[in-house]
Steps between C-alpha positions, in 0.01 A plus 500: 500500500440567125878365392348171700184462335707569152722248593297230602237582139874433342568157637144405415388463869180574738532799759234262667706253582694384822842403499680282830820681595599223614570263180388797236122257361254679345152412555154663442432826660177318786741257651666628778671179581816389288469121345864473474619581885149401605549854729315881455766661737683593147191563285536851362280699221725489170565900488582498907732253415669655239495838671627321828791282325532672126468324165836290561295365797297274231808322369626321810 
C-alpha cells in the first residue's frame, strides 16, 4: 500500500478520489456515480483501483 500512495503523490493525484473501471475518469472522491458512463457499478477508490489493476491500469 505505501508504493501506491508514493505513486499516486508522484503523478500529482488524490488518494480520495474515485476512478470508473470502466472508461478510466477521475472524479472527486463523494461521488459515487461516474459522469462519463453515467453508471457506479465501476466506481472504485483510487488506491483499490490501482492495487486491483496496477499503475498500467491508469493508461488505458
Amino acid at each position: 500500500m505505501n508504493d501506491t500512495m508514493q505513486f499516486i503523490d508522484e503523478q500529482g493525484l488524490c488518494a480520495m478520489d474515485n476512478i470508473c473501471a470502466f472508461c478510466i475518469t477521475l472524479f472527486d472522491g463523494w461521488n459515487r456515480f461516474c459522469p462519463a458512463c453515467k453508471d457506479y457499478k465501476g466506481v472504485m477508490a483510487l488506491p483499490d483501483f490501482i492495487n486491483t489493476y496496477g499503475k498500467e491500469g491508469l493508461k488505458r
